[in-house]
C-alpha positions in Angstrom: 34.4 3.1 -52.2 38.0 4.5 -52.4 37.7 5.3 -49.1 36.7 2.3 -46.9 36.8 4.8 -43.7 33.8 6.6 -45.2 31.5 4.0 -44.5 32.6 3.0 -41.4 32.0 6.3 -40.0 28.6 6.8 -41.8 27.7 3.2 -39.6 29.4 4.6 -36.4 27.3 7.3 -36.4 24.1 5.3 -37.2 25.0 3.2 -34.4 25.8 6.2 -32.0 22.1 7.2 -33.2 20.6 3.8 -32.1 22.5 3.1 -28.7 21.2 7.2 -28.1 17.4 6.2 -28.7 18.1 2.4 -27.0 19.3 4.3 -24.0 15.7 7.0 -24.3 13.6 4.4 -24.5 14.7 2.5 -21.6 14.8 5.4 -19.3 11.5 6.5 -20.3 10.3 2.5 -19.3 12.1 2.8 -16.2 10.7 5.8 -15.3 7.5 4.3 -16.3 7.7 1.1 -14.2 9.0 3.3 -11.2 5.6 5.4 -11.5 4.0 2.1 -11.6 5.6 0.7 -8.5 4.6 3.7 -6.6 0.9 3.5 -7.3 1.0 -0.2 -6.6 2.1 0.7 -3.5 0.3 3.4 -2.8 -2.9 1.3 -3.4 -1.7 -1.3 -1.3 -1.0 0.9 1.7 -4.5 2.4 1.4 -5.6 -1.2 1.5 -4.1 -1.9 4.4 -5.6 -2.7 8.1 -3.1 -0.2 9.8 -4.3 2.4 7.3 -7.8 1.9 8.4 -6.7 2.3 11.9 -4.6 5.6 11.2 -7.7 6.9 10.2 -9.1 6.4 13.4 -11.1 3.6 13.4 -10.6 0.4 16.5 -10.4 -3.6 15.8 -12.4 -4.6 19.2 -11.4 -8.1 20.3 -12.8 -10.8 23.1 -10.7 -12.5 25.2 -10.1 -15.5 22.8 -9.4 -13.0 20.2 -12.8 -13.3 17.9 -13.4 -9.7 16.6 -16.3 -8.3 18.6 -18.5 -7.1 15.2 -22.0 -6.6 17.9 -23.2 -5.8 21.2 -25.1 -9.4 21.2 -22.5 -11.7 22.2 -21.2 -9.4 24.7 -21.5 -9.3 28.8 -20.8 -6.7 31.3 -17.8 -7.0 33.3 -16.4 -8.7 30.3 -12.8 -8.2 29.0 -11.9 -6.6 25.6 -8.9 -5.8 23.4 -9.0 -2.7 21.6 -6.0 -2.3 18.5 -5.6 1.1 17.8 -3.0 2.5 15.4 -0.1 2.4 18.4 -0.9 -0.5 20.7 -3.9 -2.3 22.4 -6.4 -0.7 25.1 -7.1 -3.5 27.7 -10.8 -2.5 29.0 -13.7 -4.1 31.3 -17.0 -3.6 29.3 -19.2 -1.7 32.3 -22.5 -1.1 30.3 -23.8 -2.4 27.0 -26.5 0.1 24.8 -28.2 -1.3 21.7 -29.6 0.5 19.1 -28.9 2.5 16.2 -24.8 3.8 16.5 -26.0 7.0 14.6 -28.9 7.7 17.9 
């Protein structure tokens, strides 16, 4: 108590302590929410229909644009859209096969 400067350095430490451990625990929660963010977007990439087609998968489309998901509705000498992962394939269907795709 004769010393008032005593004290104040004991709290000036303590605090020195707490803004050190304040500043820890929000790195390690940024670091955290950054990890987060990139598995959010990592999911949402694989979810996506570019993704799909980077894999090398199609999206065949009729002329009005329906997504061709069968041989039934379609004709010969019909026109198709085919998306593929860099731009669209403008065909004439010439022959149609049914039957199992794994034949």
């Amino acid at each position: 108590m004769r010393d008032p400067r005593t004290i104040l350095d004991v709290r000036s430490d303590e605090v020195a302590e707490l803004r050190e451990r304040a500043r820890r625990h929000l790195s390690h929660r940024l670091d955290r929410a950054a990890d987060d963010i990139g598995h959010q977007r990592a999911r949402a990439q694989s979810l996506s229909p570019l993704a799909t087609l980077q894999r090398g998968y199609a999206v065949v489309q009729d002329a009005e644009g329906h997504v061709v998901t069968s041989v039934g509705p379609i004709a010969a000498k019909q026109q198709l859209s085919i998306r593929v992962v860099d731009g669209r394939i403008n065909t004439t269907v010439s022959n149609i096969e049914e039957g199992d795709p794994d034949e």
